[in-house]
N, C-alpha and C positions, 0 to 999 in steps of 0.2 A: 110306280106301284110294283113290289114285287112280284116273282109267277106263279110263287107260292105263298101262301099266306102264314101271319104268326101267330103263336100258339093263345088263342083266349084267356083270359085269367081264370075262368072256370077249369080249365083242362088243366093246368098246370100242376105239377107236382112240390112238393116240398123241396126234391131233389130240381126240380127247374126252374123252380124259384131263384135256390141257390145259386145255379150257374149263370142265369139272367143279372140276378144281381152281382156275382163276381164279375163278370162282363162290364157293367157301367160302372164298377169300382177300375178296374185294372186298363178300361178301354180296349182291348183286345183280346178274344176277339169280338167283333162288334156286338151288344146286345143286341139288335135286332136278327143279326146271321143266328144267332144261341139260340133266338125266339123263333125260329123258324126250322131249326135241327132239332131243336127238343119234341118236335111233335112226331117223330120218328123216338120212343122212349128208348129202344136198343142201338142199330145206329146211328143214331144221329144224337144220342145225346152220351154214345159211345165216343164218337169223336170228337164232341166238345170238352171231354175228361181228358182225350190221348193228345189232341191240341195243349190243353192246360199244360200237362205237363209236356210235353217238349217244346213249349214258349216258355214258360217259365221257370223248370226243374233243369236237370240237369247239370252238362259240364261247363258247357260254354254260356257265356256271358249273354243277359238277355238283350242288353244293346245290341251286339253283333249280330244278333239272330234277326230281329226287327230291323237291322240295316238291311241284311239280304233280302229279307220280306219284302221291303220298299221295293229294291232294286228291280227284284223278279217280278213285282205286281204293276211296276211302271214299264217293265219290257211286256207284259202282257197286255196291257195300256186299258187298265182297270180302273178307271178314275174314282172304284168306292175304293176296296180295295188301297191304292197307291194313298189316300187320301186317311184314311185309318191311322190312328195312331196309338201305341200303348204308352199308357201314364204312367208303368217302370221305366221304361227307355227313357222319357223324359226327366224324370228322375234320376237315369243315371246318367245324363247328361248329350241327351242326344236333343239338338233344336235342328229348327226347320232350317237353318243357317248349315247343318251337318246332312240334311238329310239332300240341300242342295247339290250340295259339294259330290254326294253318295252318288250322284244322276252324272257328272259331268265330269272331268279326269281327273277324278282321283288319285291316277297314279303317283303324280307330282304333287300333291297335296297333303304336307305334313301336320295337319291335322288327323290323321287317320297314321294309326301303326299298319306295320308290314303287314303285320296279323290281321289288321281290317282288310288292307287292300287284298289279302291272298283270298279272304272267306269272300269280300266283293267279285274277287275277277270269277271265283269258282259257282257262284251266285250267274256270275254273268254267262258264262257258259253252261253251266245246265240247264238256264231256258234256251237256248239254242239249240239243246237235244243231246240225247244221249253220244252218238257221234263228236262233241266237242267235248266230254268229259272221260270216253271210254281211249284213255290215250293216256301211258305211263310218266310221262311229262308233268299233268295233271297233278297225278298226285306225290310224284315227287316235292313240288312244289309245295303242297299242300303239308306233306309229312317235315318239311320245316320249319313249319310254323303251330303244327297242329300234333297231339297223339292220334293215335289209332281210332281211341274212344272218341273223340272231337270231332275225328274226321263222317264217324258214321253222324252221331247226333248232326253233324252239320248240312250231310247229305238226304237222310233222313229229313230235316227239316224244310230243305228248299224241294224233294220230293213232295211234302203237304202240300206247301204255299204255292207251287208251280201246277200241281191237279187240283187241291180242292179251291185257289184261285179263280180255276178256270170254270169250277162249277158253280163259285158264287157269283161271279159276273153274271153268267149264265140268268141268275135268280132273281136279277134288274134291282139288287138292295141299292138304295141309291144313299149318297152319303150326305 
């Protein structure tokens, strides 16, 4: 049972309707987490808009994004969370056969481009903490495989999934 509760169909708005329902179209992110931020109508159904779009606008590919997502919600050991999954990424070709491979060495696994494995390893280091990403190495690395613009979107990103991650566990959604 969640610690908070989801929004009534009486309360609901037109606009949380929407978002409810883009949710169990797109899978992510979960509708019931939507049913439970929308009841907060400025932030929390603020961040189900700023979520939308940077899971699925932007520069970088929504595969890659919901790879990292995986990665950091299984190093947080979020079993709703890690266990989510978005019906684009499957669609553009990500199976649970990819998402295995994503958990375990990767490095050696050419199923995965350079370009996954660098946005993975950097995924894998910023749950470890600022301390493992605040190091010019880092983004060397990163600046070969990625522009500038990729680089923020992608930071940006695993900055969501790694805080408000931790808020959803928190919220006992269970999957």
């Amino acid at each position: 049972m969640p610690r908070l509760r989801y929004i009534d169909d009486a309360e609901k708005t037109p606009r949380d309707r929407q978002m409810i329902e883009s949710a169990q179209r797109t899978g992510a992110p979960d509708p019931r987490v939507v049913s439970i931020m929308v009841r907060n109508p400025k932030a929390g159904a603020a961040w189900v808009e700023y979520w939308n779009k940077l899971l699925y606008d932007g520069v970088l590919p929504h595969k890659l994004k919901e790879m990292c997502r995986i990665k950091i919600s299984v190093a947080h050991e979020c079993g709703y969370c890690s266990t989510v999954r978005s019906n684009v990424a499957k669609a553009e070709g990500l199976t649970e056969d990819l998402v295995t491979g994503l958990l375990g060495e990767y490095a050696g696994d050419d199923r995965f481009s350079a370009r996954e494995k660098a946005a993975l390893r950097y995924a894998g280091l910023f749950k470890q903490g600022e301390h493992a990403i605040d190091r010019d190495e880092v983004y060397a690395e990163l600046r070969r495989h990625f522009t500038d613009e990729e680089i923020i979107e992608l930071g940006l990103f695993c900055a969501e999934v790694d805080g408000v991650g931790k808020f959803v566990k928190s919220l006992n959604v269970l999957p």
